[in-house]
N, C-alpha and C positions, 0 to 999 in steps of 0.2 A: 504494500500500500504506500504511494507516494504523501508526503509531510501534511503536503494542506488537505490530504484527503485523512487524513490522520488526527490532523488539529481541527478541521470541521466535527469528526465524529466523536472526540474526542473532551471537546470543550464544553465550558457548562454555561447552555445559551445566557444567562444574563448576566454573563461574564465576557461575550463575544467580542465585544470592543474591546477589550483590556488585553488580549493575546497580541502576540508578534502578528503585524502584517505582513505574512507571508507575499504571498503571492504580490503584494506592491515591490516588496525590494525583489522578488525574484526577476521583476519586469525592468527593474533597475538593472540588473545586472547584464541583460538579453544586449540592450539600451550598450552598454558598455562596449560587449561584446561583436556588437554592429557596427560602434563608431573606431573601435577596434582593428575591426577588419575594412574597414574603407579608409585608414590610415597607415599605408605603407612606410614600414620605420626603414629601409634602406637607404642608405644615403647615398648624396647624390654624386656622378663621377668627378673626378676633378679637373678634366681637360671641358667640362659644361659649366663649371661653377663662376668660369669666368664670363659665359656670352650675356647679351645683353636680353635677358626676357622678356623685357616688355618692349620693347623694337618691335613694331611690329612689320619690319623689313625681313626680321630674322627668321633664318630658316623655320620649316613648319615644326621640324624635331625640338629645336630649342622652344619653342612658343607651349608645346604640348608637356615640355617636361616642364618648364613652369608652372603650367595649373596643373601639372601632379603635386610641384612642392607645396604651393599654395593652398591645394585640397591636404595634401598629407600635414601640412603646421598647424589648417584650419580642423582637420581630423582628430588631432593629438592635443591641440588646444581644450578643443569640445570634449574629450577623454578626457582629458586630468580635471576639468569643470565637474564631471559628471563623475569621477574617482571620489572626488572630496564632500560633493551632494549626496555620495554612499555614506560615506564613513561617517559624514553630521546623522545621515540620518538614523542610519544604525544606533548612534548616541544617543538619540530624539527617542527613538523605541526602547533602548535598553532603562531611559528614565523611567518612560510611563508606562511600562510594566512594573517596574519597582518600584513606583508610586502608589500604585494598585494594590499591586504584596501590600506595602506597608500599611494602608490605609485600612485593608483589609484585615489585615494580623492582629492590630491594636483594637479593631471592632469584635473580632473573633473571641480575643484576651478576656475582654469586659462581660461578653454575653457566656462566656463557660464560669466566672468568677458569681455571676447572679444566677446560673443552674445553679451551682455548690453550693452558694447561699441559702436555696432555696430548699435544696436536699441536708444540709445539716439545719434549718429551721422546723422541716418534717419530723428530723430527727430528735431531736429537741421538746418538741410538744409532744411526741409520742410516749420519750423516756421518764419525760416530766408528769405525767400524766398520772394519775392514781394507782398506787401499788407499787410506783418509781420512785427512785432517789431524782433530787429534782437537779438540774444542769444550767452553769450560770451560761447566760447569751455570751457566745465568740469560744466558749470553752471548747476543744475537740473531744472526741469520746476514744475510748478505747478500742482497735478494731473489732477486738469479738464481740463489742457489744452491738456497736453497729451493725456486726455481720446477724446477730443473734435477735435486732430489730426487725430488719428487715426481712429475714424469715417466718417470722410471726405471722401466723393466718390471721391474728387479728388487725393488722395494719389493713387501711383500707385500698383497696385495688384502686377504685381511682386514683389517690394518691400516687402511687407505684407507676401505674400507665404515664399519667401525665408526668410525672421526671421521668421515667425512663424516657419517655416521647423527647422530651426537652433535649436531652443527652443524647440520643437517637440523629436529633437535628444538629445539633452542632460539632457532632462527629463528619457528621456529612460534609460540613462546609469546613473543617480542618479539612479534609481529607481533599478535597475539593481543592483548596488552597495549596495542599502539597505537590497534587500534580499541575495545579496551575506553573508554578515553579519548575517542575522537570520538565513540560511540555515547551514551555517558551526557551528554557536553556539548552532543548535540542533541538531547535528552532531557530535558534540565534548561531549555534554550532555548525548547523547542517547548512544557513544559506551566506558562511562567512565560507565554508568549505568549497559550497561551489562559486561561490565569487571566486574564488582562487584559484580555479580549474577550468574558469569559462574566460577568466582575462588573463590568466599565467602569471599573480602576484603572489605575494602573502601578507595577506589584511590579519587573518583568522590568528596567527601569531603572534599579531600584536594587542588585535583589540579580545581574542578568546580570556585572556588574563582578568580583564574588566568585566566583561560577563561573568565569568565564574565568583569573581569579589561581590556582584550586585546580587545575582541569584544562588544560584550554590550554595557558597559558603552562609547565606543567609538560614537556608535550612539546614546547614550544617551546625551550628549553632544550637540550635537542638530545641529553641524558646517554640516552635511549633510543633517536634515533637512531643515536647512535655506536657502542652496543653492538649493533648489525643490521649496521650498516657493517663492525666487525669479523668477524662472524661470514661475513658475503658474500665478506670481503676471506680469508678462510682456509679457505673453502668453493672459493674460485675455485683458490687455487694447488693445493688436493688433487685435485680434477675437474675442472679447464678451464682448466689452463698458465696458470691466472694471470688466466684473461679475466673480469671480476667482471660485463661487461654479462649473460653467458651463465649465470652465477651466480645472479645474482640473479631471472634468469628462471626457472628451475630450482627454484630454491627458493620463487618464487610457486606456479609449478606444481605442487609437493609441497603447500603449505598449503591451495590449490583444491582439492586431492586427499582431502584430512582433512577437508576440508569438507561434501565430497560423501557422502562415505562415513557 
């Protein structure tokens, strides 16, 4: 399957606009490749370098190798114009995807931090509840006990549905957000690659360094896996005693499921 037919099927429509525009720099690159090729880089001989080209006395040879050189400087001129409208713009896309990420990241941050809130105040009115030792606001609980809450047939199911649902959702959209990240970085990888194979440079060499700093290493970092890890790890004790293997299979499953649909 070729990239944009990959990044189409791939991407999460209300995210569309915020992906690498493929296909624009690809046509950038065509664009290159054309002006490329109707710019003959031989130079010219040296027993011609002298006649007069614009004489138009002068022979027909001399007058036609002039408007080669003139097409060829006006050729190479237009190339390197259209070298440097890559590289800006490449820079243009590598920001506002990273703008994206980030704007996204710190949305993502806030709304898993008020699930937890919401699942240790469940937590809380439950244990505090008659027949319970009672629990000061912000305190954490012990995990067995948590784990030994939320097993209780007497917790009520709605309860339980509606966080796990919550956590259900913002799992999706972590996970959503991680391939947005891999998607675009082999995307930025794959059309610096054939820029460099369609014009005979090496772009990819210099500017692949700066993508991997903008995207990559961003999720290298680990601040978005962490927040998946919490949301598995409080998905597992509401629906599977705790078992987060079983969790986080679960919550692949549902995301597969959003996919399909």
């Amino acid at each position: 399957m070729k990239f944009s037919q990959a990044l189409k099927a791939n991407s999460v429509p209300d995210w569309k606009h915020h992906y690498i525009h493929y296909s624009r720099l690809k046509k950038m690159i065509f664009r290159l490749e054309q002006l490329q090729g109707n710019a003959p880089l031989s130079p010219v001989p040296e027993h011609r370098q002298s006649l007069d080209f614009t004489n138009p006395s002068a022979p027909l040879l001399s007058r036609q190798s002039s408007s080669m050189l003139q097409r060829t400087s006006s050729g190479l001129e237009h190339a390197h114009i259209d070298e440097l409208m890559f590289e800006r713009e490449i820079h243009d896309e590598l920001a506002r995807v990273k703008a994206f990420y980030v704007e996204k990241h710190d949305e993502l941050d806030a709304e898993v931090l008020a699930v937890l809130a919401k699942v240790a105040a469940a937590e809380r009115r439950g244990i505090s509840g008659p027949g319970h030792q009672d629990v000061e606001g912000g305190q954490s609980l012990p995990e067995e006990q948590r784990i030994a809450f939320w097993t209780d047939v007497n917790v009520p199911r709605n309860i339980k549905e509606r966080l796990s649902g919550a956590l259900t959702d913002v799992y999706i959209q972590l996970d959503n957000l991680s391939k947005f990240v891999e998607l675009n970085y082999d995307g930025f990888r794959k059309i610096l690659k054939k820029h460099d194979k369609m014009t005979n440079t090496e772009l990819s060499g210099r500017l692949m360094p700066t993508v991997s700093d903008m995207l990559a290493k961003e999720q290298r970092k680990g601040a978005l896996e962490g927040l998946k890890n919490s949301v598995v790890h409080e998905y597992a004790l509401i629906a599977h005693s705790g078992g987060e293997r079983e969790a986080e299979q679960e919550l692949g499953r549902h995301r597969r499921d959003q996919l399909d649909f």
